[in-house]
C-alpha positions in Angstrom: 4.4 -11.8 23.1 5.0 -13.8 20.5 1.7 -15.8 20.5 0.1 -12.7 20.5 1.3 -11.4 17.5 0.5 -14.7 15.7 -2.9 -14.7 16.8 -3.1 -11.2 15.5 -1.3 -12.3 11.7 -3.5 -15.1 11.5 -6.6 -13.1 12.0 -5.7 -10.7 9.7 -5.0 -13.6 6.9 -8.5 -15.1 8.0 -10.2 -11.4 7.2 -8.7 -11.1 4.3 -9.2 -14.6 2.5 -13.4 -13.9 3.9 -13.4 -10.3 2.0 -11.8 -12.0 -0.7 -14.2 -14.8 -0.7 -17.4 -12.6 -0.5 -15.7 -9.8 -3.2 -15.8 -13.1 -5.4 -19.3 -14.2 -4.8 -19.9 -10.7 -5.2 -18.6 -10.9 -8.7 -20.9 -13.7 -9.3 -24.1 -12.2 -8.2 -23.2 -9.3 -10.8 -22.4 -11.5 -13.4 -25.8 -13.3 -13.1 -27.8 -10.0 -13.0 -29.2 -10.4 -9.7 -28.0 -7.2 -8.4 -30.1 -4.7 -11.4 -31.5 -1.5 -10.6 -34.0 -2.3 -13.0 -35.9 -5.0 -10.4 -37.3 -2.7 -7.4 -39.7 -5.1 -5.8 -37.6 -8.1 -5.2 -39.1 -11.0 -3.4 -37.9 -12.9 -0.5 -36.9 -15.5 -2.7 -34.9 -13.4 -5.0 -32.8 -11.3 -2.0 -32.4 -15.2 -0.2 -30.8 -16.0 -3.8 -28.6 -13.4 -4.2 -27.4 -13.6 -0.4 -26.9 -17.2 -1.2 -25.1 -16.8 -4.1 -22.6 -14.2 -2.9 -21.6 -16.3 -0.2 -21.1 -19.8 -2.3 -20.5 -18.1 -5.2 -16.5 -18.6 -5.2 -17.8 -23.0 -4.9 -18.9 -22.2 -9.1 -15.8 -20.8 -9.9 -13.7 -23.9 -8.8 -16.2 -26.5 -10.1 -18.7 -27.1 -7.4 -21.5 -25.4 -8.4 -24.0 -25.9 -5.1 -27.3 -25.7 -5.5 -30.4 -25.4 -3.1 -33.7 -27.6 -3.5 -36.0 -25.6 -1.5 -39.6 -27.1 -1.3 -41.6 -24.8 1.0 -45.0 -26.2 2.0 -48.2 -23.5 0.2 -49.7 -22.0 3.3 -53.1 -23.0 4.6 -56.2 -21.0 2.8 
């Protein structure tokens, strides 16, 4: 019994550190305008961007500040 009910605390701890986490990067996406109603035909690029940044967007806040180098090969003609 008791097992279960620490499984079940430290679940609930791990939920809410993730919606904390993602609220954060969140509040970064916001902050860097990707998330505008003024740009209605986003690209691939720009939703993979935003995506990215509201899930390491909490690594800026504490100094880390990721960054991807994505060079895509041009496709064939």
């Amino acid at each position: 019994m008791r097992t279960a009910t620490r499984r079940r605390t430290n679940t609930r701890v791990v939920t809410v550190l993730l919606v904390i986490w993602l609220l954060i990067g969140l509040a970064a996406a916001v902050q860097r305008g990707y998330l505008s109603a003024n740009d209605n035909n986003a690209s691939c690029a720009e939703v993979g961007t935003t995506l990215v940044t509201i899930v390491a967007g909490p690594l800026n806040y504490v100094g880390a500040n990721p960054k991807i180098d994505c060079d895509a090969p041009e496709p064939s003609r």
